[in-house]
N, C-alpha and C positions, 0 to 999 in steps of 0.2 A: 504494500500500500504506500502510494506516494502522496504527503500533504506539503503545502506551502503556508506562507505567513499570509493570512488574510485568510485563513478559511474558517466555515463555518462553525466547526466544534471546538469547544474551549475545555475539555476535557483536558488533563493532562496524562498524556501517555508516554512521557518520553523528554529526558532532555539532553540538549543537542548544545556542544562545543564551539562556536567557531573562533578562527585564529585567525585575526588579520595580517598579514608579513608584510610590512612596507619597508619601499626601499627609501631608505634617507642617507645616498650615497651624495658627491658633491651636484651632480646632472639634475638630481631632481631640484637645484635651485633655480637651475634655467627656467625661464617662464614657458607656459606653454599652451594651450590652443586661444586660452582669456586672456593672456596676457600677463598672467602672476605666476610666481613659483608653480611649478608642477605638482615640487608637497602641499603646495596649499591648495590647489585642487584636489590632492587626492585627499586631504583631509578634510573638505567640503561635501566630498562624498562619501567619507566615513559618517558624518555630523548626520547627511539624511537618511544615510543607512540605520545610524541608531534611532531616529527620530523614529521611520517609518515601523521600529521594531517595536520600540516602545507603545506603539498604539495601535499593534498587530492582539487580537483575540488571542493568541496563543503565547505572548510576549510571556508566560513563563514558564515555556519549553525548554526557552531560550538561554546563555550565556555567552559571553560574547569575551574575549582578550586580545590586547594588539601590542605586537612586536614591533621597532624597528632595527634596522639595520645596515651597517656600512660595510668596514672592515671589520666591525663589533657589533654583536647583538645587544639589545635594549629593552628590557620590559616596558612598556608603556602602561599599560591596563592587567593584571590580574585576573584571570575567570571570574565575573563578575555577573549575576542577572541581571538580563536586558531591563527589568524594571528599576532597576537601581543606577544604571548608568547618565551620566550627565553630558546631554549633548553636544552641552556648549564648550566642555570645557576642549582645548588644546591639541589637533593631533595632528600637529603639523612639521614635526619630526625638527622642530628647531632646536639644535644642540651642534655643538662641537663637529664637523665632520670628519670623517677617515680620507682615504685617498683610494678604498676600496670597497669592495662590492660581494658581499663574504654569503651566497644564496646557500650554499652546502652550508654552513652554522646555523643562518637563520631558521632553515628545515628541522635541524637538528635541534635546536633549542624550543621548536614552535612542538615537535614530537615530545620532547619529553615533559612538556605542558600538558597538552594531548592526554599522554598516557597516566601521569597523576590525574588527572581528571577520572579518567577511567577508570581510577586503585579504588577510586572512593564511590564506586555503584553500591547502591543501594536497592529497592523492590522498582524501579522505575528504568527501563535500560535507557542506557546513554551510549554518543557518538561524538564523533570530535569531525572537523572540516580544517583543516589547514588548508588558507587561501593566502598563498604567492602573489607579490605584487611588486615589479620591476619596472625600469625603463632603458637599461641596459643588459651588460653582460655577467655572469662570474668572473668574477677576477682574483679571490683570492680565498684562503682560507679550503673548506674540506672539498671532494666535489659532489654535486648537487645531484646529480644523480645516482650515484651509490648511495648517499641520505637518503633521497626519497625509496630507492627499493627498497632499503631497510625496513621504512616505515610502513613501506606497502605490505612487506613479506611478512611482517609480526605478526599477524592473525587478529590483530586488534584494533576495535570499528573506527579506525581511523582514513580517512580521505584525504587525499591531496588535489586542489584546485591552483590556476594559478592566470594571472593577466598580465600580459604587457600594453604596457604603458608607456606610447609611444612611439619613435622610426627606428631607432638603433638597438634593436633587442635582436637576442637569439631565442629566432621561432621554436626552431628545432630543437632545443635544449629543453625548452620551457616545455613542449609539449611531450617530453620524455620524464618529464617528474609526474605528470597528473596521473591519474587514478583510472580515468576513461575518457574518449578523446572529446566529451563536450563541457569536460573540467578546464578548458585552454580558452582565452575570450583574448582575441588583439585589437587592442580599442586605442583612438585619443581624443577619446570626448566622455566627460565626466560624468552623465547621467548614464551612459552608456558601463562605465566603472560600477558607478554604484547599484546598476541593474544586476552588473556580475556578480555583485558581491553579494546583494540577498539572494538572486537563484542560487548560488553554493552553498548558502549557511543555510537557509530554511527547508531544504529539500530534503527529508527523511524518506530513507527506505524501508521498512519492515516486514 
């Protein structure tokens, strides 16, 4: 059975992980299709993503946490219920940058988020979504593909999603992490982002 955010039962049967992985390498300062930073676009469309979640009938399926990352990965947000998050606050990956682009760590670090979630099932089953968000390449640190097989091959309800964002990405890499091939969205327009990101995270299979 496949449900989404907006549907009609508010039963709760299930709750569902997602992980945001944004990249906040130095590129995503470039401005980009509006004319501002690209993190600030992409954290424009986190802010409606949470909004839209927030006032979803099922908004407490839901948990939502977001990573970033350069050459170093970054907690941003903690597994937190969509009904408890704050839309307004910050995710616009303003800090210190790297000079690198570390997608095998972020994978890595966004799994073992993931899979603590998971330790702590309870009568209600749960799944995790790790959703990938780039605008370039790897560049440094584990590779991103062996991470994601890892994560794939564990046996635990975990998914990997992932978008580029942007012209100078690698297609082919990115669609070698996902899970199945309508986890890959190549977009550079921001409602267009933020549609990806709720189709990944609200999409339960059972």
């Amino acid at each position: 059975m496949v449900e989404r955010i907006g549907a009609i039962t508010e039963t709760k049967r299930f709750e569902q992980l997602g992980i945001l992985v944004l990249d906040g390498s130095p590129s995503m300062q470039v401005p980009g299709e509006t004319g501002v930073p690209k993190t600030e676009e992409v954290a424009s469309a986190v802010r409606d993503l949470i909004l839209r979640m927030r006032n979803s009938r099922l908004r407490s399926n839901f948990f939502l946490s977001i990573l970033s990352y350069d050459e170093k990965v970054r907690g941003r947000l903690p597994p937190t219920p969509v009904s408890e998050i704050d839309e307004t606050a910050d995710y616009s990956n303003n800090f210190e940058h790297g000079n690198g682009t570390a997608m095998g760590d972020a994978l890595e670090a966004a799994g073992k988020v993931a899979a603590e979630f998971l330790s702590n099932q309870g009568a209600i089953p749960r799944s995790a979504v790790i959703v990938l968000m780039t605008d370039g390449q790897n560049t440094t640190g584990k590779d991103p593909v062996m991470v994601a097989n890892a994560i794939k091959n564990s046996g635990q309800r975990i998914s990997i999603c992932a978008a580029g964002y942007g012209k100078d990405i690698d297609e082919a890499g990115l669609r070698k992490l996902v899970s199945t091939a309508n986890s890959y969205k190549h977009t550079y327009n921001i409602e267009e982002l933020r549609q990806f990101f709720e189709a990944s995270i609200s999409v339960v299979s059972g």
